[in-house]
C-alpha positions as CSV (number, residue, x, y, z in Angstrom):
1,X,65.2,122.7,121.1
2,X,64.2,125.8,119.1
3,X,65.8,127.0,115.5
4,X,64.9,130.1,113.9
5,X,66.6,132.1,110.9
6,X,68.5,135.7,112.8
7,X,70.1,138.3,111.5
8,X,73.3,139.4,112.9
9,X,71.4,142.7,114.0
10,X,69.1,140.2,116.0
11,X,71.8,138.3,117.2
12,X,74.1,140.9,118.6
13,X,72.0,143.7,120.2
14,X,72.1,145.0,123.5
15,X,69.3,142.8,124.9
16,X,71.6,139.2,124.6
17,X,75.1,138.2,126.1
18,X,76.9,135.3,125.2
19,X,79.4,133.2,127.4
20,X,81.6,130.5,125.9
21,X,81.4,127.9,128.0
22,X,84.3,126.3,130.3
23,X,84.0,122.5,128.1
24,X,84.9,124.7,124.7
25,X,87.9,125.2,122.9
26,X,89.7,128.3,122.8
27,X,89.5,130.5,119.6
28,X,91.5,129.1,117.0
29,X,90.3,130.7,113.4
30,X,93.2,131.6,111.2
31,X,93.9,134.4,109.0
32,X,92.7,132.5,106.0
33,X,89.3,132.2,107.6
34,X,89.4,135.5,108.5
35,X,90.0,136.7,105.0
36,X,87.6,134.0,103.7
37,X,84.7,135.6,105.7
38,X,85.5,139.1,104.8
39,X,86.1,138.5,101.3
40,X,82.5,135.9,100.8
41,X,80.4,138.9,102.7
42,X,82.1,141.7,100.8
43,X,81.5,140.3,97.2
44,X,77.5,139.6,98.7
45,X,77.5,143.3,100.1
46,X,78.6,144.7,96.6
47,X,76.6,142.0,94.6
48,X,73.7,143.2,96.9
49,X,72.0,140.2,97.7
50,X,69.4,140.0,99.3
51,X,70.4,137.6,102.5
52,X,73.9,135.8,103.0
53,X,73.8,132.7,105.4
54,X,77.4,132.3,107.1
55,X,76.2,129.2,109.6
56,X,74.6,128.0,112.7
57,X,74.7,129.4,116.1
58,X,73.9,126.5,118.6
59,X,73.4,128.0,122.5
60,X,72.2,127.3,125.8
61,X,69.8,129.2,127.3
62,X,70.5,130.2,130.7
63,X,68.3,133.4,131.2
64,X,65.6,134.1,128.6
65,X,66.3,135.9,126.1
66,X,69.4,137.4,127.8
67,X,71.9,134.8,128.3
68,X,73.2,132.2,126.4
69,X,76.3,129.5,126.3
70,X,77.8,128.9,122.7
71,X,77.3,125.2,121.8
72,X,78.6,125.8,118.5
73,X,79.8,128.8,116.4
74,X,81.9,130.8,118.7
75,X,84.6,131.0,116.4
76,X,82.3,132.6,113.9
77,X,80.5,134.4,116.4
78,X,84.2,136.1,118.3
79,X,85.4,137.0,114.6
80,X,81.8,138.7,114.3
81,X,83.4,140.8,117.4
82,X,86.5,141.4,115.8
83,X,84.6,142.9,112.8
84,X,82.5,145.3,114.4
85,X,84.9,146.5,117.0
86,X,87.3,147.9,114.1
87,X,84.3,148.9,112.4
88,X,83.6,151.1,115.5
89,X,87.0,152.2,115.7
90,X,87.1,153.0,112.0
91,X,84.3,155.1,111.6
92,X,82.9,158.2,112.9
93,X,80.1,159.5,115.7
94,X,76.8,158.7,115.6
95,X,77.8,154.9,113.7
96,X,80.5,154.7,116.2
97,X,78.4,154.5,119.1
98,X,75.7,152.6,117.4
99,X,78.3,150.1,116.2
100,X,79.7,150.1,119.8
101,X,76.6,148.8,121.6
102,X,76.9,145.5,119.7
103,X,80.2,145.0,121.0
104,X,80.8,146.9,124.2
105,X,77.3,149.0,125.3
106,X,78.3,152.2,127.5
107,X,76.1,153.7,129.5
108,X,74.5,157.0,127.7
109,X,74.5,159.1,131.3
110,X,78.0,157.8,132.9
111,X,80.2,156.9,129.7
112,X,81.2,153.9,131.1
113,X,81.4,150.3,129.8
114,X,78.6,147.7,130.5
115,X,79.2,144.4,129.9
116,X,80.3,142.9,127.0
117,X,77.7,141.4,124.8
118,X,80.6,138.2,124.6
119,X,83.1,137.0,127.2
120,X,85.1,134.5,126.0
121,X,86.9,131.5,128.6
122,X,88.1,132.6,131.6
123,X,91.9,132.9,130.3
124,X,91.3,135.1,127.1
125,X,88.6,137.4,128.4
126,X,91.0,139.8,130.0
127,X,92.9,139.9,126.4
128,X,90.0,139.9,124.3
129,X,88.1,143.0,126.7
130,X,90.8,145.7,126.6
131,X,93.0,145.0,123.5
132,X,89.8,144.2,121.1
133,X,86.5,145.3,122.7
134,X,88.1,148.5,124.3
135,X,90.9,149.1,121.5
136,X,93.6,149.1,123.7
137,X,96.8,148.8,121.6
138,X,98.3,145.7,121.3
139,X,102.1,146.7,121.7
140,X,105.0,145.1,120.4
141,X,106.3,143.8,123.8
142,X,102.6,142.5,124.3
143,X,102.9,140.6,121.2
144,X,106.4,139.4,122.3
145,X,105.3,137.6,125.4
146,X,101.9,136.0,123.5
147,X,104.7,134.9,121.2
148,X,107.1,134.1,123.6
149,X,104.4,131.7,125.8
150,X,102.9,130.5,122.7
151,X,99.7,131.6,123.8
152,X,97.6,130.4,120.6
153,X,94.4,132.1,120.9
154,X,96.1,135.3,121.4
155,X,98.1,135.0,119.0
156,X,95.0,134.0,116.6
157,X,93.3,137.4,117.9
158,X,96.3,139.8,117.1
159,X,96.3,138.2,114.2
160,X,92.7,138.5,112.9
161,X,92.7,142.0,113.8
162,X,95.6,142.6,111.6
163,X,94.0,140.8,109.0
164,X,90.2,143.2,110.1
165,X,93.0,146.4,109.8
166,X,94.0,145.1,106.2
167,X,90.8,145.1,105.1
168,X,89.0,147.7,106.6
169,X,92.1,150.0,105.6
170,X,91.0,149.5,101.9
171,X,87.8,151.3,101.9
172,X,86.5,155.0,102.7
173,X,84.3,155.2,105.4
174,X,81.4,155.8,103.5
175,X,81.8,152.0,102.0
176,X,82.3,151.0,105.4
177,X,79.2,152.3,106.8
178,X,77.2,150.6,104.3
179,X,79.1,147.3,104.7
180,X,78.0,147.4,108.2
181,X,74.9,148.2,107.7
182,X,74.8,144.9,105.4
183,X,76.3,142.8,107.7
184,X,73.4,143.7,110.5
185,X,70.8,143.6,107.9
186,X,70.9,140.7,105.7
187,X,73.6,138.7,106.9
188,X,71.9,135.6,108.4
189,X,72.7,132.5,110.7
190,X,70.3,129.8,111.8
191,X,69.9,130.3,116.0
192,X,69.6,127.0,118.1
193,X,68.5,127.2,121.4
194,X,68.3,124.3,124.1
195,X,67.7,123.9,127.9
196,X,70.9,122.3,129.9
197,X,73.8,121.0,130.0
198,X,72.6,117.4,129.4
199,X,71.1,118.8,125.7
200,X,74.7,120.3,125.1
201,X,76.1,117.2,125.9
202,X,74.0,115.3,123.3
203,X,74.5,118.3,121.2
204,X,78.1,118.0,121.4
205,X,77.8,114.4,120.2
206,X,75.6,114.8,117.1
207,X,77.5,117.4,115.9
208,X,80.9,114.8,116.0
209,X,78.8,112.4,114.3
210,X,77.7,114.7,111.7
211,X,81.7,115.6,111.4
212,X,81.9,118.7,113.2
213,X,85.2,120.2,113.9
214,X,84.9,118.9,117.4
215,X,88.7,116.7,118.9
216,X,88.3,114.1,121.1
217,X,89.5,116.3,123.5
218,X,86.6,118.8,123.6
219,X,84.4,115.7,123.8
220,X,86.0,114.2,127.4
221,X,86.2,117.7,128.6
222,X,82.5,117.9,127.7
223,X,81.5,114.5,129.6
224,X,83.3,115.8,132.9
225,X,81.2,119.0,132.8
226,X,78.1,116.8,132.0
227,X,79.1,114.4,134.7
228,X,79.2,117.5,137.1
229,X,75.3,118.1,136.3
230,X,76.0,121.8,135.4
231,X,77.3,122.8,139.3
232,X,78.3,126.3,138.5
233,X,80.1,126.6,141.4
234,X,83.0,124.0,140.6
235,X,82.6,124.4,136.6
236,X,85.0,127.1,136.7
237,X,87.8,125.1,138.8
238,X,87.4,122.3,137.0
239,X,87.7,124.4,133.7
240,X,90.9,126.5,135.4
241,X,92.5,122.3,136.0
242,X,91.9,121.7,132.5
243,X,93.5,124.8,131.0
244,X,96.5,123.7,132.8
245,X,96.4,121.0,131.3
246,X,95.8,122.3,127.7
247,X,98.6,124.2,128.7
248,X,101.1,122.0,129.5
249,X,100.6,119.5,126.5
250,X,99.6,121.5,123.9
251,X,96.2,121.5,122.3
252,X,97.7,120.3,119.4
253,X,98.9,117.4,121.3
254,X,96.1,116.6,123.6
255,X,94.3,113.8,121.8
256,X,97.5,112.3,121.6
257,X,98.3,112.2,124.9
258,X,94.9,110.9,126.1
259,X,94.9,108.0,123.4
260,X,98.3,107.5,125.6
261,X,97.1,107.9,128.4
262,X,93.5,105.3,128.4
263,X,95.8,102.7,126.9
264,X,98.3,103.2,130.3
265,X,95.3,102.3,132.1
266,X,93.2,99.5,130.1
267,X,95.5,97.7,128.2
268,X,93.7,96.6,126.0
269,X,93.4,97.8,122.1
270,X,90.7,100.5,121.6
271,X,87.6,99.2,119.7
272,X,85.9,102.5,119.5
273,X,86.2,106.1,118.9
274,X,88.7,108.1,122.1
275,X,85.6,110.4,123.5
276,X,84.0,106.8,123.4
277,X,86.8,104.9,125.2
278,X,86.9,107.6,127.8
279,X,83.0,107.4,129.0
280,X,83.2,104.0,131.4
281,X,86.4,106.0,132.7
282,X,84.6,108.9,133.6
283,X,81.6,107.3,135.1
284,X,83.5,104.9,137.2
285,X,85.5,107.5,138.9
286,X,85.0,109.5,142.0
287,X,84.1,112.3,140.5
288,X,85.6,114.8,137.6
289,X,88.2,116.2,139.4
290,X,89.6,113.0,141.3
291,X,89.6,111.8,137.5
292,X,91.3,114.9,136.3
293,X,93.9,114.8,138.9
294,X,95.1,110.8,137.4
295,X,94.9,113.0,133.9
296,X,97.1,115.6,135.3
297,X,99.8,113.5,136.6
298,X,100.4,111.4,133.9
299,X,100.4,114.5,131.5
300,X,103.4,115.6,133.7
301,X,104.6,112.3,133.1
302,X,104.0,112.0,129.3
303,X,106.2,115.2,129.2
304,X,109.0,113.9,130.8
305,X,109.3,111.7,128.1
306,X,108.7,113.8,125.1
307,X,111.1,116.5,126.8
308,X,113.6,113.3,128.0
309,X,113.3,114.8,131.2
310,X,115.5,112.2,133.0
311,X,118.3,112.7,135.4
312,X,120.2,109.7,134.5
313,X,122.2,109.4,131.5
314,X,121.9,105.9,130.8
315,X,117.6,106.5,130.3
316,X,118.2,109.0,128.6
317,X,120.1,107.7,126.3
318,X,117.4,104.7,125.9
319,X,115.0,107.2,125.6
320,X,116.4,108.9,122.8
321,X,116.6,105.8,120.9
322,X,113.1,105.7,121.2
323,X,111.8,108.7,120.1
324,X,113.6,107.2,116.9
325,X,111.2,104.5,116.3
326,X,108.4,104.7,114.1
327,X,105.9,103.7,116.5
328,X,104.5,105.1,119.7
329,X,103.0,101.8,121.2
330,X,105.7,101.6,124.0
331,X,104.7,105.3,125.4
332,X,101.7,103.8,127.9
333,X,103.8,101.1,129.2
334,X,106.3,103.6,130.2
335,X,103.4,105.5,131.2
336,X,102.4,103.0,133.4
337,X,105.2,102.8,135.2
338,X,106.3,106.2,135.4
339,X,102.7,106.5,137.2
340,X,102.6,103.5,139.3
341,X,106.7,102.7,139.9
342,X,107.6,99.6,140.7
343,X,109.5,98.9,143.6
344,X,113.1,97.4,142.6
345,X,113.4,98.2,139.0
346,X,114.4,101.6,138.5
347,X,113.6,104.1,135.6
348,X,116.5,103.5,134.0
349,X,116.6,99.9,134.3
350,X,113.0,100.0,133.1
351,X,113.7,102.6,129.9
352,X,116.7,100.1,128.9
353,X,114.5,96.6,129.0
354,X,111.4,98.8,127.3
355,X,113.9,99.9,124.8
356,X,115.2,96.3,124.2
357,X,112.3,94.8,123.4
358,X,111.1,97.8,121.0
359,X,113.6,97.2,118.9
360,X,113.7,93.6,119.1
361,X,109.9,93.5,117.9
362,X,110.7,96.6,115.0
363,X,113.7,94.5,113.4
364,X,111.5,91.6,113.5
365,X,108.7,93.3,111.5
366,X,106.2,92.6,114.1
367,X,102.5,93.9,113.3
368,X,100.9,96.3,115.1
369,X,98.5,93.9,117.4
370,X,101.3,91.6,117.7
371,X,104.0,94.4,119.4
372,X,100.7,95.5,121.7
373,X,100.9,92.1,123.3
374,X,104.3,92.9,125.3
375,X,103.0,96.6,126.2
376,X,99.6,95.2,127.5
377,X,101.5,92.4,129.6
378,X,103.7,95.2,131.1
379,X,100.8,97.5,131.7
380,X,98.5,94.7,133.4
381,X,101.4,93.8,135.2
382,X,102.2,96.9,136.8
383,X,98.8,98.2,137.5
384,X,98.2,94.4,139.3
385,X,101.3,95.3,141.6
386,X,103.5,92.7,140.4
387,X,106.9,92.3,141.4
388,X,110.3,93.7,139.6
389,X,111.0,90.3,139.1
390,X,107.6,89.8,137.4
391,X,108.3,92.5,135.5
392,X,111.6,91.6,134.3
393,X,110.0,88.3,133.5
394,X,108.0,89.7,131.0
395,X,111.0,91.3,129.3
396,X,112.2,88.3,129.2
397,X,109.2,86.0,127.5
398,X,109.0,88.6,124.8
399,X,113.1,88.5,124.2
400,X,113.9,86.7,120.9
401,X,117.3,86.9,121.2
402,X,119.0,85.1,118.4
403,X,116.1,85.9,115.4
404,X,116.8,89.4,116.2
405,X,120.7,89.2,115.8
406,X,120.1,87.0,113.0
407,X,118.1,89.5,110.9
408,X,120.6,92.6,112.0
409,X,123.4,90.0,110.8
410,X,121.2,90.3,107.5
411,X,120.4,93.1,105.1
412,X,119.6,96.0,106.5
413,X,120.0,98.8,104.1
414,X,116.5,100.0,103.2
415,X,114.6,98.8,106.2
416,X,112.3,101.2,108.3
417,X,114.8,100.5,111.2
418,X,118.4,101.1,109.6
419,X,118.6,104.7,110.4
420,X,117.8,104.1,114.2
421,X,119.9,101.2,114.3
422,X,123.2,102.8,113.3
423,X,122.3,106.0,115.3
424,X,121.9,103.8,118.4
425,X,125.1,102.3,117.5
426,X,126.8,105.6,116.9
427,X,126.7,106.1,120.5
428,X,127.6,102.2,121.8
429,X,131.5,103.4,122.1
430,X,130.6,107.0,123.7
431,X,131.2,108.0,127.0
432,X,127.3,107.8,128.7
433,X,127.9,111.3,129.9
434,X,128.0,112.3,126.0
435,X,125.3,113.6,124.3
436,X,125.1,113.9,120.5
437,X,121.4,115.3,119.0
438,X,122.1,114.9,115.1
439,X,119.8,117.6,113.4
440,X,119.0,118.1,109.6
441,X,119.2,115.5,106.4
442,X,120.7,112.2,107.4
443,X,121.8,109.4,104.8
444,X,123.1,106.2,104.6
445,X,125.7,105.5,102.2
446,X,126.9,102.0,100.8
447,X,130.8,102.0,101.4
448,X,130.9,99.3,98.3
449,X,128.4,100.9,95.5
450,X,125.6,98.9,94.4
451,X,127.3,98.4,90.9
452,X,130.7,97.4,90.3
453,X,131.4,100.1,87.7
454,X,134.9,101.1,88.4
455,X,137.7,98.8,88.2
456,X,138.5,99.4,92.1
457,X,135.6,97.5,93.1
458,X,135.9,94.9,90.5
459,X,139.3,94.3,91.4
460,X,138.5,93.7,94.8
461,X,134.8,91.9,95.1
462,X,133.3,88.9,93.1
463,X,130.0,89.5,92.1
464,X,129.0,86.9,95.3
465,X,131.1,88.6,97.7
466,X,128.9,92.0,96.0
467,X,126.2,90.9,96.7
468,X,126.6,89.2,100.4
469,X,127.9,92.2,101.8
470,X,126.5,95.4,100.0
471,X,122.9,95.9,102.5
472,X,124.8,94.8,105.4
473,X,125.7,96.6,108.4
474,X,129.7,96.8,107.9
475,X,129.0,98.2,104.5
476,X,126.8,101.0,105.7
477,X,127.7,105.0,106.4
478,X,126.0,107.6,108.1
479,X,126.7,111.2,106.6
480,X,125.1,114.4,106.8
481,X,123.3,116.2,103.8
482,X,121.7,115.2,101.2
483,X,122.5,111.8,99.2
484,X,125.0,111.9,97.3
485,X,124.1,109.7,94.0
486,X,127.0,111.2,91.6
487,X,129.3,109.6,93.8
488,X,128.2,106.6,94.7
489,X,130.1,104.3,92.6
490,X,133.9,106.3,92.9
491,X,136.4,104.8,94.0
492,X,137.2,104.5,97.8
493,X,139.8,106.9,97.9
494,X,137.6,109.6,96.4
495,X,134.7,108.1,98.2
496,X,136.7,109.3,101.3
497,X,137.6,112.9,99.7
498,X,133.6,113.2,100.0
499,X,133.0,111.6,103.2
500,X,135.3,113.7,105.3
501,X,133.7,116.7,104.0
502,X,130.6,116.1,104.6
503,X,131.6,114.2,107.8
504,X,133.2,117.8,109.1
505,X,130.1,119.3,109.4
506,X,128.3,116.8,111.2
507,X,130.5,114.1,112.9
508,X,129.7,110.6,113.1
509,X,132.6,108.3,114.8
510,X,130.9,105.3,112.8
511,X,132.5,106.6,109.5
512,X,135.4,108.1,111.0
513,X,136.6,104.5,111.3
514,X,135.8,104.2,107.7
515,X,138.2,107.1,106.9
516,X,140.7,105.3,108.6
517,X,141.3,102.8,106.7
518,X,143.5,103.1,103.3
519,X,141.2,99.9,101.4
520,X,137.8,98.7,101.7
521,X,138.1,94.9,100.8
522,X,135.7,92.1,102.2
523,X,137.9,91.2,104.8
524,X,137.5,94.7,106.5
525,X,133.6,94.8,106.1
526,X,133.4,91.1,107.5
527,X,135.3,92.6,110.9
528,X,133.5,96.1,111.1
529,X,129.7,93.7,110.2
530,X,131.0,91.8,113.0
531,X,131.9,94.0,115.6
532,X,128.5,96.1,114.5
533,X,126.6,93.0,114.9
534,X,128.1,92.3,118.6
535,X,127.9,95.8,119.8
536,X,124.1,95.7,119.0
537,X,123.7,92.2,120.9
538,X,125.6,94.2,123.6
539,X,122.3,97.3,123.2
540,X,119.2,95.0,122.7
541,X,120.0,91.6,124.1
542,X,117.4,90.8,127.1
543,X,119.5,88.7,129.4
C-alpha cells in the first residue's frame, strides 16, 4: 500500500482513468454536500490559502499509473467531475479545452471523445457520459422517467448539477477561471494505492471499523466479489444480478432485508455485526452466484410481503394485521416458508397461525429473545422438512390461549398493542372480500371520560364501576383526526355530535355502533367488552 499527498491537477490528468468498481455503491451525495464542498473550497479560494485538504482517495491499481478502481472517495471524486464539466461548459476557449481534458479528453486531430477519465457502474455510465461529461441536456421528460423509476443516483446527478449551475451562475468568468485554477492547484487529497482485490477487501473492512460510511450491504456485496478472486469475466454478471437486486428492494432497504433474510436461514439470534454474520454463508456456498440466486428469491419473496402481494383475501388480511405490529421478528419465519413451502399448510393457513401467535406473544408483553423462540422453532422446523402437522404443532406449543384473552379482557387503553387490536377487530364483522386501508391520524377515544365531571357520567357510574371499565375494550373508540381533549369529558349526546363528524370522514363500523345507541351506561359497555373480547378469541385463538 502506497499514500502520498496529490493535488487534484495530479489526480485528474489525462494520463489516469478511474473505474468504480462493480462491489460499490452507486453515487448518492446530496445537494447539501454539494453545496458544502463548493461553499468550504470557495471561502479557501478567496481566503487564498495556500492548500485545502478535502479527503482520501483509496484505489486499486490495475495498470500502472493508468488505471485505477475507487476503494473509497468516489463520491468526492464524481462530484469533482460534476465541477469541472460545468466549469468547461461555463467558460471560454483555450480554458475550455484545457478544463475538458480532465473530464472528457478529445482528440486534438479528429475532435472526437476519448475516454472518460471516470466511468462510473455499469447502470449510470450511459447517464453520467452524455448528460454530464458531454453536456447533453437533461430534458424534462428525461427527468420525468429518473423520477418516475426512482432511479436515485440519477436523480442525485441532475441534482448536483443544478446545485454546480447555481453556483457557477453567481460568478463572472474571470472568478471562475481563477477558482479553477485553485481547485487544480492547491486543492489536495491523500492518494492510496494497493494491489488486488484481496487488499480492497481488507480495505473495505478497516474502513467499517474505523466508521466509514460503508452498509452492511456494500460489505457482503464486497465478500462475493472477493470470494470470486477478482475473475473479471463474471464480475460484471455478478454485479448486473446484484443491481437487480438493489433494484428491486431498495438500497435503502437492503440491510433490512438481508438481516431478514440470514435469520430465515440460521435461526438463531445474531451475535455479531450483518457483513459478519453473512461470511460462513458465503464461504459455505457453491459459489457467489448460486448464493445470490437463494438472495434473489427470497428478496422476491420479502416483497410479497411488504407489497401484501397475496391472492387470497383471508392472508391478506392477516398480513395487514401484521405490518401493524411494532416488531418485525415474524418476517423470516414467513420467509422461511414462503421459500421452502410446506406441503399441506397453505399460505394462508400459515399467515393466519403466524399472525395468531404474534399477537398472542405482543399482548403478553413478551421480550424480544423470548418471542424469537417461536420464530426460530418454525424456521428450524421448516428448513428440517417437517411435516404440516409438525408445523401446526408448534403453533400450538407456543398458544397461550386463556392468558392472552385474559389480559385483552383487561385494560388496554394505553398499551403498544391497542391501536392494532381494535383495527384488527374493525374488520372481524367485514365481508373478507372488503378491504379498508385507514390512512392519516388515528385515535382512541374513551367513550366514558377519565373524570366524572359532568353530571351525565356521575349519574350513571360509581366511581368503581369508573374505574373497572374506563381502559377497557367496550369503552374504547377509534376516530380519525387528531385527539380531541376539549371534549373529552361532554356528555354522550354531544360526545356523539363530535364522533359522527369526525367518523364521516373516515368510517369505522366499531363506533358506528357506538352512535347507535341513545345512553352509554355500564350495562352496554359490559355487552360491547364482551362481544369485543369474543370476537378477538375468534381472530387469535390457536385451536
Amino acid at each position: 500500500m502506497e499514500a502520498a499527498e496529490r493535488t487534484i491537477s495530479k489526480i485528474l490528468t489525462e494520463q489516469i482513468r478511474y473505474e468504480i468498481p462493480p462491489y460499490q455503491r452507486p453515487y448518492s451525495w446530496e445537494k447539501g454536500n454539494v453545496e458544502q464542498l463548493l461553499d468550504d473550497v470557495w471561502d479557501a479560494f478567496e481566503a487564498d490559502d495556500e492548500e485545502y485538504f478535502i479527503g482520501s482517495l483509496i484505489t486499486i491499481e490495475r495498470s500502472k499509473d493508468e488505471l485505477y478502481d475507487v476503494v473509497d472517495g468516489q463520491q468526492r471524486l464524481t462530484t469533482l467531475n460534476l465541477i469541472f464539466a460545468r466549469l468547461r461548459d461555463a467558460v471560454s476557449e483555450p480554458a475550455k479545452s484545457t478544463l475538458g481534458k480532465r473530464v472528457l479528453p478529445k482528440n486534438e486531430l479528429t475532435g472526437e471523445e476519448e475516454t472518460p477519465r471516470l466511468t462510473l457502474r455499469q447502470k449510470d455510465q450511459s447517464f453520467f457520459r452524455r448528460h454530464v461529461l458531454a453536456s447533453e441536456e437533461i430534458t424534462d421528460a428525461i427527468s420525468r422517467e429518473i423520477q418516475n423509476k426512482q432511479d436515485a443516483p440519477k436523480i442525485r446527478l441532475t441534482e448536483n448539477l443544478g446545485v454546480i449551475d447555481n453556483f457557477l451562475a453567481q460568478r463572472d468568468e474571470k472568478s471562475l477561471k481563477l477558482f479553477a485554477n485553485y481547485l487544480l492547484t492547491k486543492v489536495y487529497v491523500v492518494f492510496v494505492t494497493t494491489a488486488s482485490w484481496q487488499s480492497a477487501y481488507r480495505l473495505f473492512n478497516v474502513l467499517n471499523a474505523r466508521g466509514m460510511p460503508l452498509s452492511n450491504a456494500d460489505l457482503i456485496k464486497n465478500m462475493l466479489f472477493a470470494r470470486m478472486g477478482g475473475a473479471s469475466s463474471k464480475s460484471e454478471e455478478l454485479d448486473e444480478q446484484w443491481l437487480q437486486l438493489e433494484e428491486a428492494i431498495g438500497i435503502e432497504r437492503l440491510d433490512q432485508f438481508l438481516a431478514h433474510h440470514r435469520s430465515s436461514v440460521t435461526a438463531i439470534k445474531a451475535r455479531k455485526t450483518l457483513h459478519e454474520e453473512y461470511k460462513p454463508l458465503i464461504e459455505a456456498s457453491d459459489s457467489p452466484f448460486s448464493f445470490l440466486d437463494g438472495i434473489t428469491t427470497s428478496a422476491r419473496n420479502y416483497l410479497r410481503i411488504q407489497q401484501n402481494g397475496f391472492e387470497d383475501v383471508a392472508a391478506r388480511r392477516s398480513l395487514r394485521s401484521l405490518h401493524r405490529v411494532a416488531f418485525e421478528e415474524w418476517v423470516p419465519p414467513l420467509l422461511a416458508y414462503l421459500n421452502n413451502p410446506v406441503e399441506g399448510i397453505s399460505e394462508a393457513e400459515f399467515i393466519d397461525l403466524l399472525e395468531k401467535v404474534t399477537y398472542q406473544n405482543w399482548i403478553r408483553r413478551l421480550a424480544f429473545t423470548a418471542r424469537l423462540t417461536a420464530y426460530f422453532q418454525l424456521i428450524t422446523a421448516i428448513r428440517s422438512g417437517k411435516s404440516a402437522d409438525e408445523i401446526r404443532s408448534i403453533f400450538r406449543q407456543n398458544a397461550q390461549n386463556e392468558e392472552f384473552h385474559s389480559l385483552l379482557n383487561g385494560e388496554v387503553y394505553g398499551k403498544p398493542f391497542a391501536q392494532a387490536v381494535l383495527l384488527r377487530l374493525e374488520e372481524a364483522d367485514q365481508d373478507e372480500s372488503v378491504t379498508k386501508d385507514y390512512g392519516g391520524k388515528i385515535t382512541i377515544e374513551h367513550v366514558l371520560p377519565q373524570a366524572l365531571k359532568e353530571d351525565y357520567w356521575r349519574e350513571r357510574f360509581t366511581d368503581d364501576a369508573h374505574r373497572q371499565w374506563l381502559h377497557r375494550l367496550g369503552n374504547l373508540a377509534l376516530l380519525a383526526g387528531i385527539k380531541n381533549y376539549k371534549a373529552q369529558y361532554f356528555s354522550f349526546d354531544r360526545k356523539k355530535k363530535i364522533y359522527s363528524e369526525r367518523n364521516n370522514k373516515v368510517s369505522f363500523d366499531t363506533t358506528k355502533l357506538i352512535l347507535e345507541q341513545d345512553d352509554w351506561r355500564p350495562e352496554f359497555i359490559e355487552f360491547r367488552q364482551a362481544k369485543m373480547v369474543e370476537a378477538a378469541a375468534d381472530i387469535w385463538t390457536i385451536a
